[in-house]
C-alpha positions in Angstrom: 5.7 6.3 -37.0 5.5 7.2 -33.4 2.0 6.6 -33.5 2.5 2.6 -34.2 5.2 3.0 -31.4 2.8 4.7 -29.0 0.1 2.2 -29.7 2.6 -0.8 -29.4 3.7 0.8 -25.8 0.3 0.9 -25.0 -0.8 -2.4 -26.0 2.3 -3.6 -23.8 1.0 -1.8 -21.0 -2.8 -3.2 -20.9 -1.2 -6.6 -21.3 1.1 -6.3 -18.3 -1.9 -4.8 -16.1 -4.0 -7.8 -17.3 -1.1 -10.5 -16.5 -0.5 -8.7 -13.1 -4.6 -8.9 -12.0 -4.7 -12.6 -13.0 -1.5 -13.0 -10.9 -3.3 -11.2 -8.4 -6.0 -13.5 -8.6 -4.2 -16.6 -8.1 -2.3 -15.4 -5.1 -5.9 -14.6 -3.5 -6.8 -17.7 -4.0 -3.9 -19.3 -2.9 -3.7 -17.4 0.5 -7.8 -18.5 0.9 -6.7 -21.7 0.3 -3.5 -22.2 2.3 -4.9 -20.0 4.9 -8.0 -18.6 5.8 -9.8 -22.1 5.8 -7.1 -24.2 7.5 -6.5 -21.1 10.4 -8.5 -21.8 13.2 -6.4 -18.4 14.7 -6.2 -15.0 14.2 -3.6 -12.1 15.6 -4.4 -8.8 15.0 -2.0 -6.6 12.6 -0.7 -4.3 15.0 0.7 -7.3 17.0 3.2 -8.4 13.9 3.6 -4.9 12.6 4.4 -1.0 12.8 2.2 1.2 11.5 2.8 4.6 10.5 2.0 7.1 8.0 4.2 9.9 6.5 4.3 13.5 5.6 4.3 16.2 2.4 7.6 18.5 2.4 6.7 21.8 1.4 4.9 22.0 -2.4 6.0 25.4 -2.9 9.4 25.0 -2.3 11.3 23.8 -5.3 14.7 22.6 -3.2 12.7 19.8 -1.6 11.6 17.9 -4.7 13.6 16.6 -7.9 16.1 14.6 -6.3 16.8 11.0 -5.5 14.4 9.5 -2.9 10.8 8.2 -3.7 8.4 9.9 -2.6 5.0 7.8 -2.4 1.5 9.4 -2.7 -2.3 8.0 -1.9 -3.2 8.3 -5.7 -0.2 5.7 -6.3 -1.9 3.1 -4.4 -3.9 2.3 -7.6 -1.1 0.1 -8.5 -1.2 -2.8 -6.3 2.9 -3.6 -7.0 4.9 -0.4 -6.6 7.8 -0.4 -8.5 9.0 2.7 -8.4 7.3 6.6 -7.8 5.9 9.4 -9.7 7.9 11.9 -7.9 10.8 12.3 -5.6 11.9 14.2 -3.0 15.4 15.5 -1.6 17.6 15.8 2.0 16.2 18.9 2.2 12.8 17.7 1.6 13.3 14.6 4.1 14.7 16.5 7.2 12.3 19.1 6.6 9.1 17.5 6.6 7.1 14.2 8.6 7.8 11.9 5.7 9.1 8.4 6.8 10.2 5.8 4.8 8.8 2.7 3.6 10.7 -0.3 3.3 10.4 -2.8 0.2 7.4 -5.6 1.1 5.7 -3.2 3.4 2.4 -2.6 2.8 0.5 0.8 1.9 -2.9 1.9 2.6 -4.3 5.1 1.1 -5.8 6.8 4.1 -7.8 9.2 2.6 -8.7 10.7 -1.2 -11.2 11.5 -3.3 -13.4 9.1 -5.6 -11.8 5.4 -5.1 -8.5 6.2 -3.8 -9.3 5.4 0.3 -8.8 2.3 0.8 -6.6 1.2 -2.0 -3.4 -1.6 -0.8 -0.4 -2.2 -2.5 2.9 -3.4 -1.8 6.2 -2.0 -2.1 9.6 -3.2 -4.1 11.1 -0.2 -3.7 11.9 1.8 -0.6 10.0 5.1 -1.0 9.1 7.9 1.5 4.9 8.8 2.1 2.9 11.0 2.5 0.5 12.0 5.2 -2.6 10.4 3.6 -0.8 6.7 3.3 -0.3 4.4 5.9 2.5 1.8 6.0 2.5 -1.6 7.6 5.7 -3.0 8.2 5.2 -6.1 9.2 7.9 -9.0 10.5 9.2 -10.7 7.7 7.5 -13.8 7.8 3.9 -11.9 7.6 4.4 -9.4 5.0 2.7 -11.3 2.2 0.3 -12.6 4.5 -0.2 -8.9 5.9 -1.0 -7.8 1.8 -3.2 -10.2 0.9 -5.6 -9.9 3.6 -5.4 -6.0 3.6 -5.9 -6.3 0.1 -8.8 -7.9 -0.2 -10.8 -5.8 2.9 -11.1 -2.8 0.1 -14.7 -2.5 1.1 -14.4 -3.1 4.5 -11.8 -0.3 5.0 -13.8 2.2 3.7 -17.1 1.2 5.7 -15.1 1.2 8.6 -13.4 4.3 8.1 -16.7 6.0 7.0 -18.1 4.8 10.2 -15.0 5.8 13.1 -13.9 8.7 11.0 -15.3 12.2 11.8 -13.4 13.1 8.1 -14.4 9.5 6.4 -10.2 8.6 6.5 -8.6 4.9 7.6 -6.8 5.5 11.1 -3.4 3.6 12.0 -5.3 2.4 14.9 -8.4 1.1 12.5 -5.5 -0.9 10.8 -3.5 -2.2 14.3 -6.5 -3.5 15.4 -7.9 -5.3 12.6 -7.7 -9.3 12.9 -6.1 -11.4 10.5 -6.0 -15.1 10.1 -3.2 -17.4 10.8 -2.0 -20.8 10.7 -1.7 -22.0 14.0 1.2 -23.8 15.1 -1.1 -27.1 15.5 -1.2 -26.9 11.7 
């Protein structure tokens, strides 16, 4: 009955998002651990990264969307691992709008949206194009995990700082490029 089935799917899906926040978890603690209290230094973000944020092709226009590029929007930050995307976007759509692409283990940062979406992190395993209200960090290979887990646990911190330098309340490339991370220094 395809209500069983349903339910079943379901079940499977709350257990996934339970293994996936206890996986979390553990790599928090593992980064405080390895890092932040053995790093007597600190870089800022926009010294082992480019940041950048993306653009919307035209909503109206039905020859831009449907086709075979991911196209990554703020609400999708929810999920802290992006897999893939809700929607997707053509050529048309790309060369005709200020999307950019993401590349897989960048980070994404939702700019701006309503209710609990600013300030949200992920990371990709896809490459996907944004949208105007996410920001990407590509960082240098070696800090891209690094770069997540400390972006991802400033949730609070993003959004007070962006409610305080923001005329519209929104997280600013700059706010990120500037932000300090810890390291291990090379004395470690």
């Amino acid at each position: 009955n395809i209500v069983a089935i349903m339910s079943n799917i379901q079940s499977k899906i709350d257990v996934n998002k339970t293994i996936n926040d206890n996986l979390l978890v553990q790599l928090w603690s593992l980064y405080e651990h390895l890092i932040v209290k053995k790093s007597n230094d600190s870089i800022k973000i926009g010294d082992v990264a480019k940041i950048y944020s993306g653009g919307t092709p035209n909503t109206s226009n039905p020859d831009y969307w449907g086709g075979d590029y991911g196209w990554l929007s703020s609400g999708e930050t929810r999920n802290r691992f992006i897999l893939d995307t809700e929607k997707t976007i053509t050529k048309a759509g790309i060369a005709n709008s200020s999307t950019r692409l993401a590349n897989e283990l960048d980070t994404v940062i939702a700019s701006a949206g309503q209710g609990l979406t600013r300030g949200q992190t992920s990371i990709l395993f896809t490459k996907t194009y944004v949208n105007q209200s996410v920001i990407v960090v590509n960082s240098v290979e070696q800090y891209a995990y690094l770069v997540f887990c400390n972006l991802s646990r400033r949730y609070d911190e993003l959004r007070t700082l962006s409610d305080s330098r923001s005329i519209r309340g929104s997280i600013t490339t700059k706010m990120i490029a500037d932000l300090e991370m810890p390291i291990v220094g090379t004395d470690q």
